[in-house]
N, C-alpha and C positions, 0 to 999 in steps of 0.2 A: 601384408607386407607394407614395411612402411619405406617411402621411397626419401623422405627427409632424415631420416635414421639412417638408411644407407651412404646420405651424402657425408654424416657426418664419421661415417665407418671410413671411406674413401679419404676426407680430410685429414684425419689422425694419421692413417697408414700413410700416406705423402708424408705428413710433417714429421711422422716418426724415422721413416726409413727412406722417401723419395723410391725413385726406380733404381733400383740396385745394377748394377753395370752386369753380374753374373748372371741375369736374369737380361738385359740386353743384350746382351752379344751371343745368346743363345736361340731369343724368340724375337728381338728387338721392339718397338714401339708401339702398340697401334696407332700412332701419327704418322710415323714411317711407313705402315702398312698405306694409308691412304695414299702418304704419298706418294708412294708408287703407281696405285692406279690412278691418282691424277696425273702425274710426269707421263704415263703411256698415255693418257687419250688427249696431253695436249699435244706431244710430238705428231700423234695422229693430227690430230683437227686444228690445231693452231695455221693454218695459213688461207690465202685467196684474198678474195675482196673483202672491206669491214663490213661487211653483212653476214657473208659466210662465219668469219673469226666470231661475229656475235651468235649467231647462233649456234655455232659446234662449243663455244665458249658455255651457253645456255643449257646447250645437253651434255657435256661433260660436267655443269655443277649435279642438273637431273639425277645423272646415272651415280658420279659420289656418292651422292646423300641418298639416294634410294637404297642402293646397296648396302652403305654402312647401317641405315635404321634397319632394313631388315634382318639383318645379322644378330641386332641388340632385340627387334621384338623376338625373333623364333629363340632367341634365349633366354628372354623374358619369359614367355608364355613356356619354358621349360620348367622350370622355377615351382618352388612350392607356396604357396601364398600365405607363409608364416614366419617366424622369426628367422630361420634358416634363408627362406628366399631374399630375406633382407642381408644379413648377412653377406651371401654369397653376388647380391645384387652391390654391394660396398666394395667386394675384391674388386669383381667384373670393372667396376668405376676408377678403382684406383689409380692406374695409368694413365687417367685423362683428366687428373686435374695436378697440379705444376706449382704449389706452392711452397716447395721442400727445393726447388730447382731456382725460382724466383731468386729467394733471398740469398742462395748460393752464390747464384753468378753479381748480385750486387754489391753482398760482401767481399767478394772477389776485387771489386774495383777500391774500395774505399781503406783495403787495407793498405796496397802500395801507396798511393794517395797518401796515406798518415807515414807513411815513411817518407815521402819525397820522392820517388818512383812515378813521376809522368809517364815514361814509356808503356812501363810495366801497364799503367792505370788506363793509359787508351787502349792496348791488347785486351784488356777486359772489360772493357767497356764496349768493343768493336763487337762481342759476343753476344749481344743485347740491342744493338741499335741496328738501323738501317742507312745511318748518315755516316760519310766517314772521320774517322776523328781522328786522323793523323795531325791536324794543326790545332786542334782543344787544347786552351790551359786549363789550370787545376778547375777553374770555375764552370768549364765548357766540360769537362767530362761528366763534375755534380751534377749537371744540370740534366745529361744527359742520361744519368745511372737512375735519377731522382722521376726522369718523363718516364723510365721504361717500367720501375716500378708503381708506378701510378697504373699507366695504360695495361700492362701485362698482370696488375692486381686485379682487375675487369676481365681481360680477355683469355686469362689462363686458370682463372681460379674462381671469382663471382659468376659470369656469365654458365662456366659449365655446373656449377653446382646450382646455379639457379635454376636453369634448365633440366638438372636432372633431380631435383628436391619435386617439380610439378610434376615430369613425365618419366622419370624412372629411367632406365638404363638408354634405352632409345632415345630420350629426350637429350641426355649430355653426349651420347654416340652421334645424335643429328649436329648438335652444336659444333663438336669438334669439329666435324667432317666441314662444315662451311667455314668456319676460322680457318682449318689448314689451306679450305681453296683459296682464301682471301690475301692467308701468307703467302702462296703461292705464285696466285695469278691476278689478285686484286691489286694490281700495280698500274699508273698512270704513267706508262710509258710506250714507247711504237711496238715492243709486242703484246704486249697486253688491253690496251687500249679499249678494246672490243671485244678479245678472247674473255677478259675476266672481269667485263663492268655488270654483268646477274653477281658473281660469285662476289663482286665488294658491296654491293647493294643488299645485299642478301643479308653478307655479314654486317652492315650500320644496322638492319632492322633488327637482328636478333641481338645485338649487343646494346639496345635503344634504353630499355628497362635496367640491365646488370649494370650499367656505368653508371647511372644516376645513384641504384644502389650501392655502389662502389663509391662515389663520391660524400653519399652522407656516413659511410661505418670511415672514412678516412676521417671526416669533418666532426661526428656527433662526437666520439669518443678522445676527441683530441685535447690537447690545454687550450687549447683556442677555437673550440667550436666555431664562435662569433666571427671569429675573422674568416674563419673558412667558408662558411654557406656566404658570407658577404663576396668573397673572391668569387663562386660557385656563381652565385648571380649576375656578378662584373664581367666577369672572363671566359666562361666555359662555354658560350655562344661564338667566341672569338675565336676560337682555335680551328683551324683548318679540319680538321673532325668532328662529325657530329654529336661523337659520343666521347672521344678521349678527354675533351674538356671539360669533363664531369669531375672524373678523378684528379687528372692533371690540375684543375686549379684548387680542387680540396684540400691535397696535400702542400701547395705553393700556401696557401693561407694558414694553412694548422701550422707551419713549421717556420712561418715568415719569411719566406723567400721567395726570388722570380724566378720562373722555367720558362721553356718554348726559346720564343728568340728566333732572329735573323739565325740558319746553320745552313748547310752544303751537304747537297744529295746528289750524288753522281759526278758529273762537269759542270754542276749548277747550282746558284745560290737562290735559297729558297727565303723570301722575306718574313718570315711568320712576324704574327704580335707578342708581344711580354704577355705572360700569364702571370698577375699579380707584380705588374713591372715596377712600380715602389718604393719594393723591398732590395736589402740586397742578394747580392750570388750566392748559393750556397757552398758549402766546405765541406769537407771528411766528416765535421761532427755534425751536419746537416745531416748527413747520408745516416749515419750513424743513427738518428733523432727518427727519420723517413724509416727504416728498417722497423725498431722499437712500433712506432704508430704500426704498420705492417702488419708485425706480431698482433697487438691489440685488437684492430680491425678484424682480424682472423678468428682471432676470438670472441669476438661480437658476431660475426655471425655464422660460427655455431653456435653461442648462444640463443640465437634468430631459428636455428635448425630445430633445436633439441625443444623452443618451447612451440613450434610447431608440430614438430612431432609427438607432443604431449598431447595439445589441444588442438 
């Protein structure tokens, strides 16, 4: 069985068909599967003193991620240890990796955007961010279609296929299952605070590796290499993330433009620094440029799959 063959079985079926909606609304996600039994065991454990919150926080990441690996090895170890288990180890995958959804909802924004459609352009841009962007001009929506494509290039698509090219079905079932807690409950705010500081920490360490590699398939394949591992080196330390800044300034430098920035999370203004601050804001056809690389990047690394799976 080859488990770098299956991820690239997994990537095709995404980019070809995505999760089909008749196919969700019948069995729905296994994201959503998690989700659920994250939402019950925090309603359960999420309260008392920050000690308590830290710990039931702790064992509700425990029992996730235990649960979901063993789900993926007793399926694994079902499996034939031949072309077929590959295969079938590529459907099983399919669902959990998000590259067919990515460019969707990006392109989604950059089309209104080229007509003149601000409303429209923040509505679809709100489906992708975490900040609100009721008051974004055109520049402040790019910016902000352009961060999520970067960071959600790593954490929806490199990261699980990294982790499931070494450890096979379990390895990208482990991955999902702490990203979902992270989207979850990895949040710096009074309820999350202590319920979900294992489940953010967890996710930086396992996202450590997949960003950097996600920063150089943004940067090597770019028309401006140079500029970008130079941004990569500048900026990517500077970002409020230990790992988003990988991506995020790769792509600021391959397309010559600044991301990040002073923006507004909640009732509050969050001061971040310019990633590749320089350059100027980006546009519709930035977005446009950001997609294309996208495409490429993707295609670099399955080509990175397929000669590992050779040799």
């Amino acid at each position: 069985m080859s488990w770098p063959l299956a991820m690239i079985i997994a990537l095709a079926l995404d980019a070809l068909i995505g999760w089909p909606d008749p196919i969700f609304r019948r069995i729905g996600h296994p994201v959503t599967w998690i989700g659920r039994l994250i939402s019950m065991l925090e309603q359960k454990g999420n309260v008392g003193s920050p000690t308590k919150r830290f710990l039931a926080g702790s064992l509700t990441t425990l029992i996730t991620l235990a649960i979901t690996t063993l789900c993926a090895m007793l399926l694994t170890v079902a499996l034939p240890e031949n072309w077929l288990g590959t295969l079938i180890t590529g459907l099983l995958a399919w669902p959990l990796v998000a590259a067919r959804s990515m460019y969707t909802h990006v392109r989604d924004v950059v089309i209104p955007l080229e007509r003149g459609d601000l409303p429209q352009a923040r509505h679809a841009v709100s489906m992708i961010v975490g900040r609100d962007p009721s008051q974004l001009d055109s520049a402040g929506v790019s910016r902000a279609a352009l961060e999520s494509l970067a960071e959600n290039s790593s954490d929806g698509i490199v990261a699980p296929v990294f982790w499931g090219a070494l450890f096979g079905l379990p390895g990208i079932a482990a991955y999902k299952a702490i990203n979902t807690l992270d989207s979850m409950i990895g949040h710096r705010n009074e309820r999350y605070e202590y319920f979900g500081k294992t489940a953010a920490r967890l996710d930086d360490l396992v996202n450590l590796l997949p960003s950097r590699l996600t920063g150089l398939l943004f940067a090597l394949p770019s028309k401006r290499p140079g500029a970008a591992l130079r941004c990569i080196l500048a900026d990517a330390s500077k970002h409020r993330s230990p790992n988003a800044g990988w991506p995020e300034s790769a792509l600021a430098g391959a397309l010559g433009i600044r991301l990040s920035g002073p923006r507004v999370y909640g009732d509050h203004m969050s001061d971040e620094p310019w990633v590749n601050g320089s350059c100027p804001d980006p546009d519709a056809m930035a977005i446009r440029r950001g997609l294309r690389l996208y495409t490429i990047a993707l295609l670099a690394l399955t080509l990175g799959l397929a000669l590992w799976a050779l040799f």
